[in-house]
C-alpha positions in Angstrom: -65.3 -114.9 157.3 -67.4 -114.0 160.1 -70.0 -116.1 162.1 -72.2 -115.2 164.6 -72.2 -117.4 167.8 -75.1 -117.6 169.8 -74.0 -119.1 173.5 -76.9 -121.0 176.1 -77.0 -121.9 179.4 -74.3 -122.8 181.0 -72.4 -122.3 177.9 -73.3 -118.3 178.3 -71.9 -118.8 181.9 -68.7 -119.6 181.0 -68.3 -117.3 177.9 -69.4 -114.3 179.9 -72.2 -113.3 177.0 -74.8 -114.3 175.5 -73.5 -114.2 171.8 -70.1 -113.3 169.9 -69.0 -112.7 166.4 -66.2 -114.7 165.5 -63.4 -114.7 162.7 -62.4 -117.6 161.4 -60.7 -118.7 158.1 -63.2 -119.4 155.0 -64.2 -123.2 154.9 -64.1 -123.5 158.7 -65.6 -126.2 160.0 -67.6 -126.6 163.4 -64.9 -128.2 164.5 -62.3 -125.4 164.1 -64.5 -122.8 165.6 -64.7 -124.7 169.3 -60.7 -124.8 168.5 -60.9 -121.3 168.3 -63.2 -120.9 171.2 -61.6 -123.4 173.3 -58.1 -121.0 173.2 -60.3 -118.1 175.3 -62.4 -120.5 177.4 -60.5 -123.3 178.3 -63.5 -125.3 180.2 -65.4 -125.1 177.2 -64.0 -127.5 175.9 -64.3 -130.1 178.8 -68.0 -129.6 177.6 -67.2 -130.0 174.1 -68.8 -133.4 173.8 -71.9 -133.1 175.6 -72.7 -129.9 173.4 -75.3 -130.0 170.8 -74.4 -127.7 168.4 -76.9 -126.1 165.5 -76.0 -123.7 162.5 -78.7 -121.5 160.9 -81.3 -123.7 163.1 -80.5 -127.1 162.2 -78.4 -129.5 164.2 -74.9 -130.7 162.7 -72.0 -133.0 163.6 -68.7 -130.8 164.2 -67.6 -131.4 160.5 -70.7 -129.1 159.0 -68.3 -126.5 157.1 -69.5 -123.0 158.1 -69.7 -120.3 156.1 -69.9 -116.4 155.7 -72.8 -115.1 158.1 -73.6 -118.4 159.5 -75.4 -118.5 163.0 -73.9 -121.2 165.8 -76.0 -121.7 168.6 -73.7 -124.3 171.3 -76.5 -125.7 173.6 -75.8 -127.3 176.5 -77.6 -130.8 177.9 -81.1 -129.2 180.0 -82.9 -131.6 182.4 -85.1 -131.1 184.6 -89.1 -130.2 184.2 -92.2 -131.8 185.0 -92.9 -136.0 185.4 -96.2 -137.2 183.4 -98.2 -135.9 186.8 -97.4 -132.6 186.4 -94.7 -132.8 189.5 -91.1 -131.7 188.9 -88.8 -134.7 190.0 
């Protein structure tokens, strides 16, 4: 099967592009995609558990089994912004 994976941040840093399409075996789960991934990009994995992860738009644990045309989006942790006063801190 084939999902589409959809890369953020510093997540599209390391991958070198903003979004892939990836084989993987039917029944997949998350898990067994960042397996996958981890093979080509090594240091993704050092961010593996700092990752939120969402398929088709809603955020799963890395046991959500994936399926045929499913959309991944790995998002790395963001900080950063404004305080209550309107001044970035």
């Amino acid at each position: 099967m084939e999902v589409k994976v959809l890369f953020f941040a510093s997540c599209r840093d390391l991958v070198g592009t903003p979004e892939a399409s990836i084989s993987l075996p039917e029944r997949a789960s998350v898990a067994a995609l960042l397996a996958r991934l981890a093979v080509e990009h090594p240091r993704l994995q050092e961010m593996e558990g700092s990752l939120m992860i969402s398929v088709n738009q809603a955020y799963v644990d890395r046991t959500q089994q994936l399926n045929e045309g499913d959309e991944v989006a790995f998002i790395p942790p963001v900080s950063g912004g404004a305080t209550a006063d309107g001044i970035a801190g």
